[in-house]
One Martini backbone bead per residue (centre of mass of N, CA, C, O) as a GRO file, in nm:
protein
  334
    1UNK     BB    1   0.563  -2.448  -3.550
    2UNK     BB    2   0.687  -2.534  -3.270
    3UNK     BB    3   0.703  -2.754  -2.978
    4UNK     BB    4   0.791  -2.487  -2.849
    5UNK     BB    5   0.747  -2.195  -2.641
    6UNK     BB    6   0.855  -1.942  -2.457
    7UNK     BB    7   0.748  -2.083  -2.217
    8UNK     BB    8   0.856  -2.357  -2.249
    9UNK     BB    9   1.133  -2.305  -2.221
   10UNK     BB   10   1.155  -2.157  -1.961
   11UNK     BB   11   1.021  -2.392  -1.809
   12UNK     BB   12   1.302  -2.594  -1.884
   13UNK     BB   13   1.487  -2.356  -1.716
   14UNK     BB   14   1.384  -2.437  -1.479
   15UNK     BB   15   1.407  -2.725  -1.420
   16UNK     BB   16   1.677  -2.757  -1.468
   17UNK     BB   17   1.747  -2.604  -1.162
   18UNK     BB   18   1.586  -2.784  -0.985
   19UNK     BB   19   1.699  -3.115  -1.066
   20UNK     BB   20   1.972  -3.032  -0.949
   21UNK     BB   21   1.802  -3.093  -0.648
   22UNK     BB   22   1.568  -3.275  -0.804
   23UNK     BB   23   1.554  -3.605  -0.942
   24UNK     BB   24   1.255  -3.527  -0.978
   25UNK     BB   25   1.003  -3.491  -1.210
   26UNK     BB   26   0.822  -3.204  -1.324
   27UNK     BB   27   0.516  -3.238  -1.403
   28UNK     BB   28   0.285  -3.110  -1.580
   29UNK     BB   29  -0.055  -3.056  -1.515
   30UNK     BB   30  -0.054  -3.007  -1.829
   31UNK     BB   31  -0.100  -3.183  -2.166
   32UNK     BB   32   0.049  -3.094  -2.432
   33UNK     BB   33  -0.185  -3.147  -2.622
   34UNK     BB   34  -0.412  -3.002  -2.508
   35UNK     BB   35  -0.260  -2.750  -2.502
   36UNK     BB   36  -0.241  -2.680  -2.784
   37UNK     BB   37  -0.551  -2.706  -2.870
   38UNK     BB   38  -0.641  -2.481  -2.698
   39UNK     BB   39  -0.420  -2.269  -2.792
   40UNK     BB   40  -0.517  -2.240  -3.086
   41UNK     BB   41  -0.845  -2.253  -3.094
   42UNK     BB   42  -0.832  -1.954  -2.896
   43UNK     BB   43  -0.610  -1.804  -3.027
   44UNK     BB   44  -0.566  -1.836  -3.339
   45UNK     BB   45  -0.895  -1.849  -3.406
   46UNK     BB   46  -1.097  -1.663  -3.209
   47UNK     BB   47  -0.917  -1.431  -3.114
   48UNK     BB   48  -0.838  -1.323  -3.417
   49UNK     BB   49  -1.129  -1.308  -3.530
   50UNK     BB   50  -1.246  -1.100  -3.310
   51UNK     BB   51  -1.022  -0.884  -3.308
   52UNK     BB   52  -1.060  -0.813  -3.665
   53UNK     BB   53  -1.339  -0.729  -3.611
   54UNK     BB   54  -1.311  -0.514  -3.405
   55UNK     BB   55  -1.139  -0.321  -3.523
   56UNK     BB   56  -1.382  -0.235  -3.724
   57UNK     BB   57  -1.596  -0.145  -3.575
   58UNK     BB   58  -1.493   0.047  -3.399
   59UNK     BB   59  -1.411   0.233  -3.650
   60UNK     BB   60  -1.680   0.310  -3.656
   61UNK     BB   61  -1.747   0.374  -3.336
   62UNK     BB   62  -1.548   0.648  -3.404
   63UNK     BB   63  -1.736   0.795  -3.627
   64UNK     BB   64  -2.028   0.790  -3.479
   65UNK     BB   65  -1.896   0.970  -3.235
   66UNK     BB   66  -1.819   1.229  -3.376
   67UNK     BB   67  -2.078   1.283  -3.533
   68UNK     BB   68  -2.259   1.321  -3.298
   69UNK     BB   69  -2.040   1.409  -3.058
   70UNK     BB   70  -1.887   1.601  -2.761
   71UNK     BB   71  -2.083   1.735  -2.551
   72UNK     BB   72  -2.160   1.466  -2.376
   73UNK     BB   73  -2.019   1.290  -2.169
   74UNK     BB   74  -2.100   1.017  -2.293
   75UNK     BB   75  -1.959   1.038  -2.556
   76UNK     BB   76  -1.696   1.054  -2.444
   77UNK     BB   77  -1.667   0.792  -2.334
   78UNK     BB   78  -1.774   0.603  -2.610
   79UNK     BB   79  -1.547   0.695  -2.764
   80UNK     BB   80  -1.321   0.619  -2.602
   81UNK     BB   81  -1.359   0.371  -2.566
   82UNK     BB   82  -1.315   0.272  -2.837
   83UNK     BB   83  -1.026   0.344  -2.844
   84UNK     BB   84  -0.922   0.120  -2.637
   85UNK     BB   85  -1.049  -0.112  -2.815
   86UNK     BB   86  -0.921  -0.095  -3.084
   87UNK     BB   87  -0.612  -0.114  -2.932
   88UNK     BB   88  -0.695  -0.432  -2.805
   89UNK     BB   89  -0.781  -0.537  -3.109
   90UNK     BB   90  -0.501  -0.511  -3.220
   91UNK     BB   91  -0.333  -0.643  -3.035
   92UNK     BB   92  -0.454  -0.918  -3.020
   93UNK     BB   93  -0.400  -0.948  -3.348
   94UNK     BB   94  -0.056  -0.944  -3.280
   95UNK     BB   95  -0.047  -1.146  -3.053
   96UNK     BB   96  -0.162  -1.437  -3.198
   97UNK     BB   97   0.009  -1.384  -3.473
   98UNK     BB   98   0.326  -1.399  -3.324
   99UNK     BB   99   0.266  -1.683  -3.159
  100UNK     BB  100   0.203  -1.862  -3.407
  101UNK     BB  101   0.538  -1.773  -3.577
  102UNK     BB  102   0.804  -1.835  -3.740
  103UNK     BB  103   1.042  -1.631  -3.653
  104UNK     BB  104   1.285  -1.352  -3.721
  105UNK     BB  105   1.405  -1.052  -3.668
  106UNK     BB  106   1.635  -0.853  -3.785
  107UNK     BB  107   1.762  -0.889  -3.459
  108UNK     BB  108   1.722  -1.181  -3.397
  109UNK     BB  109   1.458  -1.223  -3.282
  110UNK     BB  110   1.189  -1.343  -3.204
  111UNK     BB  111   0.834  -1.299  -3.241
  112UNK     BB  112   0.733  -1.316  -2.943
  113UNK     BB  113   0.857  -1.024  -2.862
  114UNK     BB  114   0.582  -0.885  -3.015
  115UNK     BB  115   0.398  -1.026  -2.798
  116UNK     BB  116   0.557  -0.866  -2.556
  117UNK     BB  117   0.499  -0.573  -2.643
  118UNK     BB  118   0.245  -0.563  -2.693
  119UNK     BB  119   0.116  -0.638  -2.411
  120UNK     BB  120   0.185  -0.367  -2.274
  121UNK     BB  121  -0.051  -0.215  -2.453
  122UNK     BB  122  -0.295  -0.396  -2.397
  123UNK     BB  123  -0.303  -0.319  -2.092
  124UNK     BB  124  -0.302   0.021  -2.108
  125UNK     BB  125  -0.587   0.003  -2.241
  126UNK     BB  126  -0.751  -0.183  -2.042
  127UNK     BB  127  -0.720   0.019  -1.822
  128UNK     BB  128  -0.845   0.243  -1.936
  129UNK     BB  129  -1.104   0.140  -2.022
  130UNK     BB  130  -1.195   0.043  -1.705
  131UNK     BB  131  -1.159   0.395  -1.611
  132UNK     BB  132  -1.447   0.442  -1.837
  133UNK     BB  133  -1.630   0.272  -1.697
  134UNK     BB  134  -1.623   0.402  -1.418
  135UNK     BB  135  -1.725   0.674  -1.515
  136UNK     BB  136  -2.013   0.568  -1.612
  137UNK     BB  137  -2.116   0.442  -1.393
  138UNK     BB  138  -2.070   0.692  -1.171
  139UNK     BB  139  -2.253   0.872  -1.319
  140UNK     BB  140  -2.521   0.748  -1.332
  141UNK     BB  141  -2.575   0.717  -1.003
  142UNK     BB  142  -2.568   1.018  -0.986
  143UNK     BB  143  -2.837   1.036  -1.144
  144UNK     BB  144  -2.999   0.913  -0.909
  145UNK     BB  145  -2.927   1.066  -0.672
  146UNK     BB  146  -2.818   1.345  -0.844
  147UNK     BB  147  -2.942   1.495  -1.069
  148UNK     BB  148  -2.901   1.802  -1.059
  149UNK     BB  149  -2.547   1.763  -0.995
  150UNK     BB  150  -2.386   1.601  -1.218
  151UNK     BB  151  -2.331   1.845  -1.434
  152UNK     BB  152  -2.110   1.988  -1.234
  153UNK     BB  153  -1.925   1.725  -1.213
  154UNK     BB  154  -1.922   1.597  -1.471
  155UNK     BB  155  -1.806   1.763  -1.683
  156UNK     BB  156  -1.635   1.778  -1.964
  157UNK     BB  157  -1.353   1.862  -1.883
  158UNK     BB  158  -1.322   1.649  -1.672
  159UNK     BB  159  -1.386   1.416  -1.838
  160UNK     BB  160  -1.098   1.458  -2.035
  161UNK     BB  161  -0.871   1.476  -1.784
  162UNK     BB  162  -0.919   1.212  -1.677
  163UNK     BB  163  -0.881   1.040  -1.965
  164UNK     BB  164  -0.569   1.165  -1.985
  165UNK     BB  165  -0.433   1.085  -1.735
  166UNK     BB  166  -0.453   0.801  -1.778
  167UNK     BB  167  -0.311   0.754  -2.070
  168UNK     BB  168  -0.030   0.886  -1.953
  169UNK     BB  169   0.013   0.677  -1.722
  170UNK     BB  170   0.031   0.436  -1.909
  171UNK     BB  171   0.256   0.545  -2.113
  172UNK     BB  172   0.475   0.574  -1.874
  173UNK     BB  173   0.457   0.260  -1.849
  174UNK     BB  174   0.539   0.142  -2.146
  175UNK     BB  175   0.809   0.315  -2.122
  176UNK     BB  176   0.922   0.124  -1.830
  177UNK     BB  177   0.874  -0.184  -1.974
  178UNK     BB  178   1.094  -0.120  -2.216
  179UNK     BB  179   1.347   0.034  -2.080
  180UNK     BB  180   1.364  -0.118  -1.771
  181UNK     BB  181   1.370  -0.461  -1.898
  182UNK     BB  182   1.438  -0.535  -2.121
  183UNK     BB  183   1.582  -0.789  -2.301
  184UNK     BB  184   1.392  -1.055  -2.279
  185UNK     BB  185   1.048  -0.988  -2.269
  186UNK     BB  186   1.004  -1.307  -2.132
  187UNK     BB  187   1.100  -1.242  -1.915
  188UNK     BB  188   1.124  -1.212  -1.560
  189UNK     BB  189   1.045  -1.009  -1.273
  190UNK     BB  190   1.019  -0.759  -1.039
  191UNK     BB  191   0.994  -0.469  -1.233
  192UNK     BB  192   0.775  -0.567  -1.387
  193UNK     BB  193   0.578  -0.654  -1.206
  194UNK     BB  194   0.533  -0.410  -1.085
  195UNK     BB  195   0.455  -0.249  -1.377
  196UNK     BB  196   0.181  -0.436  -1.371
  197UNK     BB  197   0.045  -0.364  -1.106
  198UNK     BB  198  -0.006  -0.061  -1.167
  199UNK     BB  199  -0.105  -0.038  -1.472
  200UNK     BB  200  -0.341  -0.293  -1.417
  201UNK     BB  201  -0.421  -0.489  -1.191
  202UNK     BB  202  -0.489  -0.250  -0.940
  203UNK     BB  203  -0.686  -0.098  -1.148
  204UNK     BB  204  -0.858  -0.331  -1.205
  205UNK     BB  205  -0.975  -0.391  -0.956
  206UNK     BB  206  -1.085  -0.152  -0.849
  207UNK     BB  207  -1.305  -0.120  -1.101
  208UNK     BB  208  -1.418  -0.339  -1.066
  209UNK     BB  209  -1.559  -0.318  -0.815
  210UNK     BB  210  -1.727  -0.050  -0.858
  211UNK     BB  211  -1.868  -0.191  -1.109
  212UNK     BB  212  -1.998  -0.404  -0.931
  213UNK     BB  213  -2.181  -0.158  -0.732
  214UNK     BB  214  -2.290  -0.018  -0.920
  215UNK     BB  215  -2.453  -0.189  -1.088
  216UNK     BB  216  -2.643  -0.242  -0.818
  217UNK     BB  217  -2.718   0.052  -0.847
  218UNK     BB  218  -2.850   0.050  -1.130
  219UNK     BB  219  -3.064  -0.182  -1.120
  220UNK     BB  220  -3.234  -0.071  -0.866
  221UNK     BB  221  -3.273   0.248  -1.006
  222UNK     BB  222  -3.417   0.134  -1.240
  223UNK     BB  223  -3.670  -0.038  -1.116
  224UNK     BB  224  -3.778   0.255  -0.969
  225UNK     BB  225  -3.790   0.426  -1.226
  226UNK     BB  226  -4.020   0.279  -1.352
  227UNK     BB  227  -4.233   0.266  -1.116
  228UNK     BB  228  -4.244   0.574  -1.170
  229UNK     BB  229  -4.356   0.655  -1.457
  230UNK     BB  230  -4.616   0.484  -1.423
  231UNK     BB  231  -4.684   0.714  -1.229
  232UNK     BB  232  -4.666   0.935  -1.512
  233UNK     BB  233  -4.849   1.182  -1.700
  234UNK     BB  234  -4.642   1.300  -1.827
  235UNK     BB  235  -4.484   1.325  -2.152
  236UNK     BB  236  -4.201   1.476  -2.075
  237UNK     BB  237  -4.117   1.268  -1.831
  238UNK     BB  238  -4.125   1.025  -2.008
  239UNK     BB  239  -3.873   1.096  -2.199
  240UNK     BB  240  -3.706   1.128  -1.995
  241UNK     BB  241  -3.690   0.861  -1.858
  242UNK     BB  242  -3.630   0.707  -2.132
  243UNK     BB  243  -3.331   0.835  -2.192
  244UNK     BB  244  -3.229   0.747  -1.900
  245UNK     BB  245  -3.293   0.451  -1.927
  246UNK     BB  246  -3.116   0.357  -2.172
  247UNK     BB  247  -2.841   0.471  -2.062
  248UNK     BB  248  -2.833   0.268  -1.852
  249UNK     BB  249  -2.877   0.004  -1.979
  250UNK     BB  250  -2.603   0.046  -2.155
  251UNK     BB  251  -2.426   0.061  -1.903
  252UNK     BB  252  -2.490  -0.215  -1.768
  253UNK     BB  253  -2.406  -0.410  -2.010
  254UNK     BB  254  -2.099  -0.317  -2.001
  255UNK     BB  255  -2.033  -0.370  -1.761
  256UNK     BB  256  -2.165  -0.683  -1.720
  257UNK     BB  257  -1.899  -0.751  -1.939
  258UNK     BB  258  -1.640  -0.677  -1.762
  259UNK     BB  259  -1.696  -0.843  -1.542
  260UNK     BB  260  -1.723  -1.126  -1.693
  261UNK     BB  261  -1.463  -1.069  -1.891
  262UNK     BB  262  -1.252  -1.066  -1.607
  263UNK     BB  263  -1.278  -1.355  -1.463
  264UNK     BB  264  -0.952  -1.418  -1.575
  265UNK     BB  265  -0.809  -1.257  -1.423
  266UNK     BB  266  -0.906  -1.255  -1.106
  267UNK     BB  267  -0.815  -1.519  -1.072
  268UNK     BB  268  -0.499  -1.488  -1.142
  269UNK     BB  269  -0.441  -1.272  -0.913
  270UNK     BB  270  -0.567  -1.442  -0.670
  271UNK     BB  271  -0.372  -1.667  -0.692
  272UNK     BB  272  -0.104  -1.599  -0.719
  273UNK     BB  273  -0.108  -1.476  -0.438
  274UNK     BB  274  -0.154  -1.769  -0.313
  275UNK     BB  275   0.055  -1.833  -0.568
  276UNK     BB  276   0.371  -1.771  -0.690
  277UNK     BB  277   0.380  -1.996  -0.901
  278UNK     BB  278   0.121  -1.925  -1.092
  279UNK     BB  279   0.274  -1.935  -1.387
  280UNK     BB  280   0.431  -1.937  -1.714
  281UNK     BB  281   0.772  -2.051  -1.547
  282UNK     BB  282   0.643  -2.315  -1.398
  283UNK     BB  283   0.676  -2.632  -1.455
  284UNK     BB  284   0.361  -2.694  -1.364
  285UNK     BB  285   0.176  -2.465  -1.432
  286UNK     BB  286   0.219  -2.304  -1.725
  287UNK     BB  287  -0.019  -2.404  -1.897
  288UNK     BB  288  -0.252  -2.349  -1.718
  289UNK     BB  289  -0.170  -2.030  -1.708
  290UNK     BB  290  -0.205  -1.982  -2.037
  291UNK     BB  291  -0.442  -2.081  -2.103
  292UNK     BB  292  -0.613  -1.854  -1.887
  293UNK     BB  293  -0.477  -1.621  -2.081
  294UNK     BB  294  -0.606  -1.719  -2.351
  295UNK     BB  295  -0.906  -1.679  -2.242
  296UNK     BB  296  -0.885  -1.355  -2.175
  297UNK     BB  297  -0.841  -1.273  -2.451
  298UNK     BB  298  -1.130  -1.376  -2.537
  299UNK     BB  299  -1.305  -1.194  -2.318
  300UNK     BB  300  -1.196  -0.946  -2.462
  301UNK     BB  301  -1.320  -0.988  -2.769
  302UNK     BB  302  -1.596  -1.020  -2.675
  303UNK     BB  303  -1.637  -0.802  -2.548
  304UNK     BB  304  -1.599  -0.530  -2.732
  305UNK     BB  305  -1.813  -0.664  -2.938
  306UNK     BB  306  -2.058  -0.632  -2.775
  307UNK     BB  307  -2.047  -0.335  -2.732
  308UNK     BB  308  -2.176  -0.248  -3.023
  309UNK     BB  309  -2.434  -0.402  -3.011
  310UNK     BB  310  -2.530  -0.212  -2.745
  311UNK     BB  311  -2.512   0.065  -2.901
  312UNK     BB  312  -2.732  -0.043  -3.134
  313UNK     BB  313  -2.961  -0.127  -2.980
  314UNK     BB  314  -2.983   0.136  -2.765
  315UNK     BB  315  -2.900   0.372  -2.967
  316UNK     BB  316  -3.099   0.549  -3.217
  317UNK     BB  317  -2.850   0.750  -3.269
  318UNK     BB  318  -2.662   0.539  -3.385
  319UNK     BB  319  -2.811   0.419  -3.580
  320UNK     BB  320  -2.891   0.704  -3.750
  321UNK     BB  321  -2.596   0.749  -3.843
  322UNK     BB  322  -2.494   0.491  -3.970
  323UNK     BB  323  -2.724   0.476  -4.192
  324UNK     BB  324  -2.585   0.808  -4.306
  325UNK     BB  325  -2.317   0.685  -4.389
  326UNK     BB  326  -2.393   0.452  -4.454
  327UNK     BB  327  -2.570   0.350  -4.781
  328UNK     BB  328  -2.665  -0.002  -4.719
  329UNK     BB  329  -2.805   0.097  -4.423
  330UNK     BB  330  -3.050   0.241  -4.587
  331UNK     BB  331  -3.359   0.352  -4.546
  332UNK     BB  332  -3.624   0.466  -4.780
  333UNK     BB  333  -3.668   0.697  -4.569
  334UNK     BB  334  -3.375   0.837  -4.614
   0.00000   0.00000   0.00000
């Protein structure tokens, strides 16, 4: 690896314009060594380790909801779900590891190309994700409000619709990032800012809030749902409360994933906001917000990962598919 990585050269063709109208050096806020060493750490070692084990999991977390079925649309959120972090988690892996090889592409690029490039897919899949996860929280909330009318709104179709919507936008956003901000990808722009604040950023902001109203809402959803359960005698009003209630809990615990660790993507859009200076291109900020990219990135390789944990925990038929699927992991009485 190089002694500078492009956001280093960047942030150095930047000062270099700086100081020859301000005769002081403009020194960054981290130090280099601390920088690279956290740099390493969480990008190199951490988040590419988790994020090649999502890879894997995932894969198995969309063959097990395919086997299960998408007649419900719980199913078809997190089957899509899956897809989604899958996605992110090659992006991630592929990403990391690109970032940190010295090499040049046939075409003459530096390696770091595919990490600006790969980075437009991973926003995209992001985004998919959050809205998403958004269809299940406001979807969950709809079953405390209106039991009986839920199934109506949310139909198969609209939800299949609606996360295909989204989707097709996101990928139209990824082909405006590719054909009109062109190389070199590491550059920032007016028009490059205005398409990730569109496909990623806006949309990513709306989906935190909404799950986060939501979430407030299905915790205490849950827990008058409990105490009414303990008053009622019939056992099949019991099995039906104890399966809502499970989805229920399944759903608390994604979101409740995702707002923490969205956490470090919204310090960086309302800092950015209220200082439009600090990016990775700042001779100041630089590796400061650079870290924080990279903390972002581990936030996300952990949400993913646990979303599986969630699936296995949670779900007793995502457990009996998985285990009748591997026969390593049957058990002797199946």
């Amino acid at each position: 690896m190089t002694s500078r990585d492009p956001y280093e050269s960047a942030s150095v063709a930047s000062m270099a314009n700086l100081t020859k109208s301000d005769p002081e050096k403009i020194i960054p806020l981290i130090d280099y060594g601390l920088y690279y060493v956290i740099r390493f750490s969480t990008g190199a070692v951490l988040t590419t380790a988790i994020a090649a084990i999502d890879v894997f999991t995932n894969t198995i977390n969309i063959i097990v909801y395919s086997k299960m079925g998408l007649q419900e649309t719980t199913n078809i959120n997190f089957f899509s779900l899956a897809i989604a972090d899958w996605l992110s988690a090659m992006c991630l892996t592929l990403m990391t590891i690109s970032d940190h090889i010295k090499i040049r592409l046939p075409s003459g690029a530096k390696a770091d190309e595919i990490t600006n490039l790969t980075s437009f897919i991973l926003y995209a899949a992001s985004g998919t994700g959050a809205f998403i996860t958004t269809i299940l929280s406001m979807e969950r909330c709809l079953c405390i409000v209106i039991p009986l009318k839920v199934k109506k709104i949310f139909t198969r179709r609209r939800v299949i619709f609606l996360i295909l919507v989204m989707a097709v936008y996101e990928i139209v956003f990824v082909g405006l990032l590719i054909a009109r901000t062109g190389p070199p990808y590491s550059s920032i722009s007016m028009l490059k800012a205005l398409y990730l604040l569109c496909s990623y950023s806006a949309i990513s902001l709306v989906c935190f809030a909404v799950i986060s109203i939501s979430t407030i809402f299905l915790v205490i959803g849950l827990r008058q749902s409990l105490t009414w359960r303990k008053t009622t005698s019939t056992a099949s009003g019991q099995m039906a409360s104890n399966k809502e209630a499970k989805a229920t809990r399944c759903v608390i615990f994604i979101c409740l994933l995702f707002i923490i660790c969205f956490f470090p993507n919204l310090f960086t859009i309302i800092f950015a906001t209220m200082y439009p200076t600090f990016n990775v291109w700042d001779p100041y900020f630089n590796r400061l917000a650079y870290i924080i990219c990279v903390g972002s990135f581990l936030c996300q390789a952990i949400s993913i990962s646990a979303n599986t944990l969630v699936y296995n925990t949670m779900s007793s038929k995502y457990r009996q598919i998985f285990r009748s699927l591997f026969c390593c992991f049957k058990d002797e009485k199946m």
